[in-house]
C-alpha positions in Angstrom: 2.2 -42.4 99.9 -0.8 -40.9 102.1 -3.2 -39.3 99.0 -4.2 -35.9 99.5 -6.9 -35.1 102.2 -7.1 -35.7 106.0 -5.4 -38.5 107.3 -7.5 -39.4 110.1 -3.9 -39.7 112.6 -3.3 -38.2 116.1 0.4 -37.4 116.3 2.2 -36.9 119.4 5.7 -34.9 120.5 8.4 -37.2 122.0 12.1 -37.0 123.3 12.4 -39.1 119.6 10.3 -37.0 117.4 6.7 -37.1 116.3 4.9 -40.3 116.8 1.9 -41.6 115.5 -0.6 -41.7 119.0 -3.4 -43.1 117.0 -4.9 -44.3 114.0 -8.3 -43.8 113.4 -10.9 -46.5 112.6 -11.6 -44.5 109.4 -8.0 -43.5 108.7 -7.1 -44.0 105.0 -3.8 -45.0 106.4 -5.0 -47.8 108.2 -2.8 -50.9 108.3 -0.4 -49.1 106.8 0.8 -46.5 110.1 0.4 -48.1 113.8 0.3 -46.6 116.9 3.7 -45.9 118.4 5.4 -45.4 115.2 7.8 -42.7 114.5 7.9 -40.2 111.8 10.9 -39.9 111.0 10.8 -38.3 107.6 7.4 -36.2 105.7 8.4 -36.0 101.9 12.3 -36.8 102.7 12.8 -34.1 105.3 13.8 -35.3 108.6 11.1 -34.8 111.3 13.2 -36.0 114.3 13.4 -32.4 115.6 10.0 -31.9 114.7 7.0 -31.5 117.2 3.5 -32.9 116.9 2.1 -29.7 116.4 4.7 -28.5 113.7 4.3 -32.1 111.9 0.4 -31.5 111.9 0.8 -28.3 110.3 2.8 -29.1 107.5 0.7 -32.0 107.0 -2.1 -30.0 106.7 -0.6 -27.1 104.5 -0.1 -30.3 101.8 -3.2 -31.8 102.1 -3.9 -31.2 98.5 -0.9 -33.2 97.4 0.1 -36.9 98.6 2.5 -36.8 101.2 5.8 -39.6 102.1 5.6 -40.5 105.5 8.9 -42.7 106.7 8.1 -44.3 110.1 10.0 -46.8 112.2 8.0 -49.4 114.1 6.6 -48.9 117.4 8.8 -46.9 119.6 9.3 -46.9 123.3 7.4 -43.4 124.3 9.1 -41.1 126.5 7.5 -37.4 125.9 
């Protein structure tokens, strides 16, 4: 579970879905997301149709609860 606040991620649209274009160095999710990872899933709803910038934005409208981000390992990129 990411705990409430920022998350310190740049997230990216792809023919996939969102994917994570970077975790930053003060990230509280680091070692835990990797660049290249897909979201495929933000509290059980499927993000796969999703865009980065519709991803972000839900993100952010929960940032005062802890969020379930499902990812798949690195993914081959094709945006």
């Amino acid at each position: 579970l990411a705990p409430p606040g920022k998350l310190g991620i740049i997230i990216q649209s792809s023919n996939q879905g969102p994917v994570v274009h970077l975790v930053k160095p003060e990230s509280v999710l680091k070692g835990l997301l990797f660049d290249g990872d897909l979201i495929i899933a933000l509290d059980n709803d499927d993000t796969t149709a999703w865009n980065a910038h519709t991803i972000t934005r839900v993100i952010s409208q929960r940032s005062k609860l802890y969020r379930k981000i499902t990812v798949l390992g690195k993914v081959n990129m094709q945006c």
